[in-house]
C-alpha positions in Angstrom: 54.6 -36.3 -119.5 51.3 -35.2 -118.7 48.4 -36.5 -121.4 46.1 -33.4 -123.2 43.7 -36.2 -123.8 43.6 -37.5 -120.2 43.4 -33.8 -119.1 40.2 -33.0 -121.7 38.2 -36.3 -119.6 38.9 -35.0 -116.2 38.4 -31.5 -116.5 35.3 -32.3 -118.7 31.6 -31.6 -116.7 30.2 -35.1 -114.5 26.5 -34.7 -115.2 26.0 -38.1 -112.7 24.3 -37.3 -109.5 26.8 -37.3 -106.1 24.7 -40.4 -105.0 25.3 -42.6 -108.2 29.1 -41.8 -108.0 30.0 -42.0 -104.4 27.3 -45.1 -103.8 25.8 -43.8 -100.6 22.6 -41.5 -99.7 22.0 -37.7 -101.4 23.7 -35.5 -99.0 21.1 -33.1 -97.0 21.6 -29.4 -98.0 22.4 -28.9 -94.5 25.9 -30.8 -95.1 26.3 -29.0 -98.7 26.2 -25.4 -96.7 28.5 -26.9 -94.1 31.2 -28.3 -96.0 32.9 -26.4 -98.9 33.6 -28.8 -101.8 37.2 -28.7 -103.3 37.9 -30.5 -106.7 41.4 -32.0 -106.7 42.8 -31.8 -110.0 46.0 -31.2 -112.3 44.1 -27.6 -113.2 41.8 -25.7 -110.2 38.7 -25.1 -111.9 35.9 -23.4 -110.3 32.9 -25.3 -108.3 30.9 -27.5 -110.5 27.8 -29.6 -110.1 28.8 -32.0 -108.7 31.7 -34.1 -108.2 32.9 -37.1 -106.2 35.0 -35.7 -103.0 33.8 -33.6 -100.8 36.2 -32.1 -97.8 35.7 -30.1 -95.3 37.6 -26.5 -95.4 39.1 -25.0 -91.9 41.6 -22.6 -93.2 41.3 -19.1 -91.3 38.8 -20.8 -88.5 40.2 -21.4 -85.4 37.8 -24.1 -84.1 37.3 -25.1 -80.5 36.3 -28.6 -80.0 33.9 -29.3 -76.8 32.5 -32.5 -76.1 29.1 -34.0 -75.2 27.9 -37.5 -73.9 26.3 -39.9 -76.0 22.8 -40.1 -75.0 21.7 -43.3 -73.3 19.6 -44.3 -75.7 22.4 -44.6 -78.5 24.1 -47.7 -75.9 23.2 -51.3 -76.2 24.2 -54.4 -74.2 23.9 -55.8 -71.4 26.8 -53.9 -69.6 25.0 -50.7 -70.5 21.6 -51.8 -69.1 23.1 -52.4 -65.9 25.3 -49.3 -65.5 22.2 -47.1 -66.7 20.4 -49.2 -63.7 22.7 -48.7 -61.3 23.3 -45.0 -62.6 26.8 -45.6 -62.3 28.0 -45.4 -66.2 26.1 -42.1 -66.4 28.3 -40.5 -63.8 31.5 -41.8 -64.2 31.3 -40.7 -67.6 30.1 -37.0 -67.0 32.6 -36.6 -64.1 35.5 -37.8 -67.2 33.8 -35.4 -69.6 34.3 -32.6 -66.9 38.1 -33.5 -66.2 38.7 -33.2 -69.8 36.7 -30.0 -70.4 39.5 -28.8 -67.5 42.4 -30.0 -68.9 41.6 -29.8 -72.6 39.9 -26.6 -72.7 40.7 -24.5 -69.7 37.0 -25.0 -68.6 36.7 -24.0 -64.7 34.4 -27.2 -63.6 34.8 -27.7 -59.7 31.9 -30.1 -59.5 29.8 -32.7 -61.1 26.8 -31.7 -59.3 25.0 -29.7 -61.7 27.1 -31.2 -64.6 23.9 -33.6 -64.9 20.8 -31.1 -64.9 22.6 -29.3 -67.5 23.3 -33.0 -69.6 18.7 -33.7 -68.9 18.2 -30.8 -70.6 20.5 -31.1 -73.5 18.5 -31.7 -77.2 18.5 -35.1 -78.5 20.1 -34.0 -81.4 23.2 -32.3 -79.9 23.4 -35.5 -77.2 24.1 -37.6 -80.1 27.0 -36.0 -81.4 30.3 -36.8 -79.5 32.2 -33.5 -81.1 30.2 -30.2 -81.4 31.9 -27.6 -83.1 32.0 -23.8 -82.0 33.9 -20.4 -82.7 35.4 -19.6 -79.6 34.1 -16.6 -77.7 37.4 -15.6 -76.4 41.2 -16.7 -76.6 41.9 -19.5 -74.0 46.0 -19.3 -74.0 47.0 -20.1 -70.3 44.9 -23.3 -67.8 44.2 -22.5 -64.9 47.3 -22.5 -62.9 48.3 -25.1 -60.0 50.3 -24.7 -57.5 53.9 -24.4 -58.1 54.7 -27.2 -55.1 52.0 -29.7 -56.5 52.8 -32.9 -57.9 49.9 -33.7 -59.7 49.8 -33.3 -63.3 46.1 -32.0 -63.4 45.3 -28.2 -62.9 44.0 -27.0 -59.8 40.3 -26.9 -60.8 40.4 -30.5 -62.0 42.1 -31.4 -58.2 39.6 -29.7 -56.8 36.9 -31.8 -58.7 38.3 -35.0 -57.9 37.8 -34.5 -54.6 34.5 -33.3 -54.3 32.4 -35.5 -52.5 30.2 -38.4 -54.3 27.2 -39.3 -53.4 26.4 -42.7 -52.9 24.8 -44.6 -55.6 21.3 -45.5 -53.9 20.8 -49.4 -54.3 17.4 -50.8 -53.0 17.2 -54.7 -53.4 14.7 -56.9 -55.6 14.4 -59.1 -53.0 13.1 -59.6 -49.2 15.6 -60.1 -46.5 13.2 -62.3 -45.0 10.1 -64.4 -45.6 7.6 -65.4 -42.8 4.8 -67.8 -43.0 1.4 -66.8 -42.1 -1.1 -69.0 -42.5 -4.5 -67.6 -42.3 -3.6 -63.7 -43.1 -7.4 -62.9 -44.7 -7.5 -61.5 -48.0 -9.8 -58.7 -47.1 -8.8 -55.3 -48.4 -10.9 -53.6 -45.4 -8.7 -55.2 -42.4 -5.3 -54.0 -40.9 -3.8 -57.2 -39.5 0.1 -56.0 -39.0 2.1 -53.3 -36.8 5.6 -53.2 -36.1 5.6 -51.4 -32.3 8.8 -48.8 -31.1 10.1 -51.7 -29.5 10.6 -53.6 -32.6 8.3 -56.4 -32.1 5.2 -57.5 -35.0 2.0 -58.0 -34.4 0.2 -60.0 -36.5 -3.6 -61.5 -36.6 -3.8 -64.3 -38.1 -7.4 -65.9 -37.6 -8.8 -65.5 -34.5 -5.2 -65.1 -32.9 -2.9 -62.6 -32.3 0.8 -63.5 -32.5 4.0 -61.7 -31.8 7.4 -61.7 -33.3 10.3 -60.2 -32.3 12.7 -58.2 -34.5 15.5 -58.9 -31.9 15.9 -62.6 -31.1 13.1 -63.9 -33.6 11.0 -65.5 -31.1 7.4 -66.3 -31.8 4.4 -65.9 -29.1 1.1 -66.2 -29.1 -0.5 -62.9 -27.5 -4.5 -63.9 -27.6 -7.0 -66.4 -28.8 -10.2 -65.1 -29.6 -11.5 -68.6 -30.9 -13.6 -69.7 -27.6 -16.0 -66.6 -28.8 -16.1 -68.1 -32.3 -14.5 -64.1 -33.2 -11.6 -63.6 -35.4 -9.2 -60.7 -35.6 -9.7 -57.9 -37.8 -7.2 -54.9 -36.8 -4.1 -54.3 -34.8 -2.3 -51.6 -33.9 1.1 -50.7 -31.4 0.8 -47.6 -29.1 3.4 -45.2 -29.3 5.7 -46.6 -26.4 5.1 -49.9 -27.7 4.0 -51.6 -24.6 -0.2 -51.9 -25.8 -1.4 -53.3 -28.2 -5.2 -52.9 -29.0 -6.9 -55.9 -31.0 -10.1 -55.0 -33.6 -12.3 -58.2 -33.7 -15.3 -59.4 -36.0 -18.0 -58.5 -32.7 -16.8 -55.5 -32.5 -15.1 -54.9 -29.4 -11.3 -54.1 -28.9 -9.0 -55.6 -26.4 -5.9 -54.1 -25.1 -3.4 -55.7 -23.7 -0.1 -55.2 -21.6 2.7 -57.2 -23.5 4.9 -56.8 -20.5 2.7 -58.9 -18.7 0.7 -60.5 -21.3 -2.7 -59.9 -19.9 -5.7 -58.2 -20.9 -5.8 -54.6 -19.6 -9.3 -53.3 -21.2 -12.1 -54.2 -23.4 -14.2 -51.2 -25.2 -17.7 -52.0 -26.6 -19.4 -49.6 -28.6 -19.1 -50.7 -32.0 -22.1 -53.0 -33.6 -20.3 -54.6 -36.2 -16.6 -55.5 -36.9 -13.5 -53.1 -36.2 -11.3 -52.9 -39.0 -9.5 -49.8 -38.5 -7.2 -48.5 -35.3 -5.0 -45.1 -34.0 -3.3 -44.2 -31.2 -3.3 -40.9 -29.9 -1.3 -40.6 -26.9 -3.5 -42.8 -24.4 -6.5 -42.1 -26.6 -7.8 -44.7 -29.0 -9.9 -44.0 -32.1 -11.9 -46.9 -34.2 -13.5 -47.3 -36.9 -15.9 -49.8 -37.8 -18.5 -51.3 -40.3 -21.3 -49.5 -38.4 -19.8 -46.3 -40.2 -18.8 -44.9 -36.6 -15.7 -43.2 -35.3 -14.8 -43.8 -31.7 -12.5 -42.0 -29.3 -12.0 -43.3 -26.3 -9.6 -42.6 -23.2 -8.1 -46.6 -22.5 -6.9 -45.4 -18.9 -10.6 -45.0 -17.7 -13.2 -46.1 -20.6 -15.8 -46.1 -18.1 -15.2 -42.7 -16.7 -14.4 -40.7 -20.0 -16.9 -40.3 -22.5 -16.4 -41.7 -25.7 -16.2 -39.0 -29.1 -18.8 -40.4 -31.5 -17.9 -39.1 -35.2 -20.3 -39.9 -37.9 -19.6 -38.4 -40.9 -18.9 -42.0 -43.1 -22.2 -43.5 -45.4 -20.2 -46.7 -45.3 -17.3 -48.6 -43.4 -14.6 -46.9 -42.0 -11.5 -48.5 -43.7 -8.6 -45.9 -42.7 -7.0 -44.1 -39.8 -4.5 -42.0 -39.6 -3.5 -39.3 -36.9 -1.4 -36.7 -38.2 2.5 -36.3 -36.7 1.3 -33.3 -34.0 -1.6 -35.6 -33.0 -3.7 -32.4 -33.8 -6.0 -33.7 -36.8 -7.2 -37.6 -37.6 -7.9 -38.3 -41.2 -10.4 -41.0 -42.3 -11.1 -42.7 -45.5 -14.0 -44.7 -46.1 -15.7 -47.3 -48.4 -17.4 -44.3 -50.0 -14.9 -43.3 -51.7 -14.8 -40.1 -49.1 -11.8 -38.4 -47.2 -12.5 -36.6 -44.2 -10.0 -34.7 -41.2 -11.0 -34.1 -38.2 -9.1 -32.0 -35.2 -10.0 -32.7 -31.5 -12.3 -30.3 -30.6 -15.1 -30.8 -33.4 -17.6 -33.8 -34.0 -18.0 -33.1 -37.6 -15.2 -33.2 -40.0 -13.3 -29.5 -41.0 -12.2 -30.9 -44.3 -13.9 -33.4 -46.6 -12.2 -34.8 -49.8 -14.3 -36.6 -52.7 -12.2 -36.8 -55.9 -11.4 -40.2 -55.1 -13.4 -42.9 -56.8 -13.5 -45.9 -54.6 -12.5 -46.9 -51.4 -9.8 -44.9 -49.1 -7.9 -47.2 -47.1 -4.4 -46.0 -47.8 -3.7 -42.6 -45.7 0.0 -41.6 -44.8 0.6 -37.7 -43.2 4.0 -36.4 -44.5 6.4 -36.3 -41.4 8.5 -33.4 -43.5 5.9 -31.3 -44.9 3.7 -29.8 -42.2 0.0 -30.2 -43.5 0.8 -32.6 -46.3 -1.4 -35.8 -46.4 -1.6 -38.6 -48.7 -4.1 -40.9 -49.9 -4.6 -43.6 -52.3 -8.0 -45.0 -53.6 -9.2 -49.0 -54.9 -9.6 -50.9 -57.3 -12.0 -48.7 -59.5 -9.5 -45.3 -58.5 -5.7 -46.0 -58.5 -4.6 -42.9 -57.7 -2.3 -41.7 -54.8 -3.4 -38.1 -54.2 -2.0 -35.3 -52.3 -3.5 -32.5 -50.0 -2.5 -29.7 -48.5 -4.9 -29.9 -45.6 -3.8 -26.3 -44.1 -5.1 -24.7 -46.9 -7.6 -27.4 -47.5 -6.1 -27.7 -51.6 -6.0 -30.3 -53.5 -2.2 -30.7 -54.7 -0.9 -33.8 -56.9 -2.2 -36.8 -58.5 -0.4 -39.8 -59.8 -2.6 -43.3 -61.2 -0.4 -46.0 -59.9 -2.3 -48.4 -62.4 -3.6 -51.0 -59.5 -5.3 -50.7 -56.6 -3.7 -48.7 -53.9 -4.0 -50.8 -51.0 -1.3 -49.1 -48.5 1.3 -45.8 -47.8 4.0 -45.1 -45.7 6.4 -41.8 -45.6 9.9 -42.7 -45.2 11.2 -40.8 -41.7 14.3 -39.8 -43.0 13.8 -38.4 -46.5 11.1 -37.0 -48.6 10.0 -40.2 -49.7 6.7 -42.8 -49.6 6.3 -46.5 -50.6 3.0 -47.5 -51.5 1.5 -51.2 -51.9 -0.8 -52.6 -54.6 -3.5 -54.9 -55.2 -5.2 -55.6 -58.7 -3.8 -56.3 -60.4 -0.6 -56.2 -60.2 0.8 -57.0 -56.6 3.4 -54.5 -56.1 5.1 -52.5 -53.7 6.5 -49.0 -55.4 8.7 -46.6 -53.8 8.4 -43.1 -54.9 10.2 -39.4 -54.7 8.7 -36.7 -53.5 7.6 -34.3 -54.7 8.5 -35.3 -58.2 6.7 -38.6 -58.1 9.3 -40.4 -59.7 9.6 -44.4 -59.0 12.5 -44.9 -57.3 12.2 -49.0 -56.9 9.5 -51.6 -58.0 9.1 -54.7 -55.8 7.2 -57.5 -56.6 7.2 -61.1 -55.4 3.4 -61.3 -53.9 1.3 -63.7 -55.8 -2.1 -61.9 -53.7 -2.9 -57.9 -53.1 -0.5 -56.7 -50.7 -3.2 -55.8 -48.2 -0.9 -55.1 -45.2 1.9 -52.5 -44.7 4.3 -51.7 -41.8 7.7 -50.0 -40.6 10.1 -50.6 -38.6 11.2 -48.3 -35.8 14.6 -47.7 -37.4 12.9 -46.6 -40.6 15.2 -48.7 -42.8 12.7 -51.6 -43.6 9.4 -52.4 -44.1 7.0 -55.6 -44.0 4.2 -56.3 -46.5 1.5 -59.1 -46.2 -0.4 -60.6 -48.5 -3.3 -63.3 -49.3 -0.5 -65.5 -50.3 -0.3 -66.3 -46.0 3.6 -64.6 -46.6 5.0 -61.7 -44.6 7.7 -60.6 -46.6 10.3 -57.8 -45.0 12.1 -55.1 -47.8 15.2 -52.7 -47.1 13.8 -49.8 -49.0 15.1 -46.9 -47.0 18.0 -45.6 -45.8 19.3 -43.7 -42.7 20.7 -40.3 -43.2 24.1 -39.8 -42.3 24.0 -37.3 -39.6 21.3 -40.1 -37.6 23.3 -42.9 -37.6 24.8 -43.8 -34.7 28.5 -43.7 -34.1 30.2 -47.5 -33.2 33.0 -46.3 -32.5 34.3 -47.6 -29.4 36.7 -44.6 -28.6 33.5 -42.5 -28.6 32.1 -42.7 -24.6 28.3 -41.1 -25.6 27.7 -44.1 -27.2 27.2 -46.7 -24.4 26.2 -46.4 -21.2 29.3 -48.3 -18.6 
């Protein structure tokens, strides 16, 4: 039999606060409003103070439930770090969020692509929640209807998502394929002493010799020796066929030689001081040199042909670069100056000084028509960006260390860049978001030297540390790889 006394204490008003009774943290007034309280007892009494129960009340609501991921920041551990760095976890997980939102909720997903710009720009707040809550905007009886004659048990939309093609995750390793001695590769950020020639051989200078290494069969040979003149080397660089190879030295002449034969072919004099800077254009050959001077020179008949003197520089000419159309050269210098050039003018038709310190790194976009892409020293850090066909400037990231080389991938919008002070990196970056897609390190000196290979997969970096070190930082894309299969009979000559 029910006690009046018993009945007068519960029914009589709590005057404790909700945190004293139920032990944990005032409730915000955002959960009051969201949750109506109902008191539990023998009488119903209207809604008081407070009390100690609180429960939510969905009678008459017909609530949808939709979920969310948890944001990436919410997951620890060690298996979490290395799914968010492969960015596997991220889209298994959205692709399983879709299939659900199919089969759970009649959603009409087809494919994940898209699934994860719409996830970036999600609010923290509503990424942390696993369960959202909304009132429906319309009834949802029926899925979306298979096929009668299917077997599977998921709903034609979900089928369809399962098959949609995956990209592949993109895995660039920490570590060099390969390692190569070189002893005596100088430590002077104003040289180029490596190029990796359409025939897939290296070309190295390493003191006052030049050596040559081939991709192929790994075979070492030594192409000149410049020590009988007490000279050393100071630049390098392949033509585009990959049978010359024109050598920079300290006196300031340039030798080119015929691989194929290994002999001398031509010497060019001009220059008063040393060459540290080289570009092929077709069977022309430009230099640049201490002495602040440009040369062009025709290597078929250097006597005959005048040479194209092009002084624009106050100080040494560091960088070289002709642009993909062999139409326009650009040059950086030690004074801190950008300059292009086209082949009809002796003075330069752009000229580029926001950079402040020396320009050695200069990489023309092989994708964008007109793009060109510079990095500055020590004192600068930044890798800018110019639209040199309407003579704009265009983007700017600091890099935080000295921007010693670049390089545009040839297959995708994409550049690797290599660093000196201070921290001896290589980066690899997208375009034109200027996101960092790897970060290689393993240098102990600047990485002075930069060079691809014909395929465009890898690259070589050297450094003062006397080390060649070879990366596999790009990729093919699919349509330009070639096709091994042997019952294909384009692929082989018989």
């Amino acid at each position: 039999m029910f006690h009046h006394e018993y009945e007068k204490r519960l029914l009589k008003p709590m005057s404790t606060d909700i945190s004293t009774v139920t032990g944990t943290a005032t409730l915000s007034s955002t959960t009051v409003a969201t949750y109506s309280p109902i008191y539990f007892s023998p009488t119903k009494t209207a809604y008081n103070n407070s009390y100690d129960r609180f429960i939510p009340t969905r009678s008459g609501n017909n609530w949808q439930t939709t979920f969310s991921m948890i944001s990436e920041n919410g997951r620890g551990g060690l298996v979490a770090k290395k799914t968010r760095e492969n960015g596997e976890g991220s889209r298994d997980g959205i692709a399983y969020s879709c299939l659900l939102k199919n089969e759970l909720l009649g959603a009409s997903i087809e494919d994940v692509k898209g699934q994860c710009e719409e996830r970036r720009v999600l609010s923290p707040l509503v990424t942390k929640n696993l369960f959202k809550y909304t009132t429906p905007t319309k009834d949802r009886t029926l899925l979306d209807q298979s096929s009668p004659y299917s077997l599977s048990p998921l709903s034609a939309k979900s089928q369809k998502l399962l098959r949609s093609p995956r990209k592949a995750t993109r895995k660039i390793s920490r570590i060099p394929f390969k390692v190569l001695d070189a002893p005596e590769l100088q430590d002077d950020f104003y040289l180029n002493l490596v190029d990796w020639s359409s025939q897939n051989v290296l070309s190295v200078g390493l003191g006052s010799c030049v050596y040559l290494w081939s991709a192929c069969t790994s075979q070492v040979t030594r192409l000149c020796d410049l020590s009988s003149d007490g000279n050393s080397v100071t630049s390098v660089a392949w033509n585009e066929r990959g049978n010359l190879v024109a050598v920079g030295t300290h006196m300031g002449y340039i030798q080119v030689w015929d691989v194929a034969v290994n002999k001398q072919v031509s010497k060019l004099q001009g220059h008063s001081a040393r060459v540290g800077a080289l570009a092929w254009n077709g069977e022309v050959l430009s230099s640049g040199s201490r002495d602040r001077l440009i040369l062009q020179r025709d290597v078929r008949t250097p006597c005959i042909v005048g040479e194209r003197r092009l002084g624009a520089h106050r100080q040494e000419v560091c960088g070289l670069k002709w642009s993909p159309d062999n139409q326009y050269l650009a040059s950086g210098g030690n004074d801190n100056r950008l300059y292009v050039w086209n082949l009809h003018s002796l003075s330069p038709i752009q000229t580029y000084t926001e950079h402040l310190a020396a320009v050695k790194a200069i990489a023309w976009s092989p994708h964008h028509h007109g793009l060109l892409a510079s990095g500055g020293g020590t004192a600068d850090r930044c890798i800018r960006f110019w639209n040199t066909l309407t003579g704009q400037p265009m983007q700017c990231v600091d890099t935080g260390s000295q921007v010693c080389n670049l390089a545009w991938s040839k297959h995708s919008s994409e550049l690797v860049s290599t660093h000196g002070y201070s921290q001896n990196q290589i980066l690899v970056w997208k375009y034109p978001s200027l996101t960092q897609v790897a970060k290689l390190t393993g240098h102990s000196y600047r990485v002075l030297y930069l060079a691809m290979s014909p395929d465009g997969e890898a690259i070589v970096t050297g450094a003062g540390d006397e080390t060649l070190r070879f990366w596999n930082v790009f990729s093919k894309a699919r349509s330009q790889k070639e096709n091994k299969s042997v019952l294909n009979l384009f692929t082989s000559i018989r």
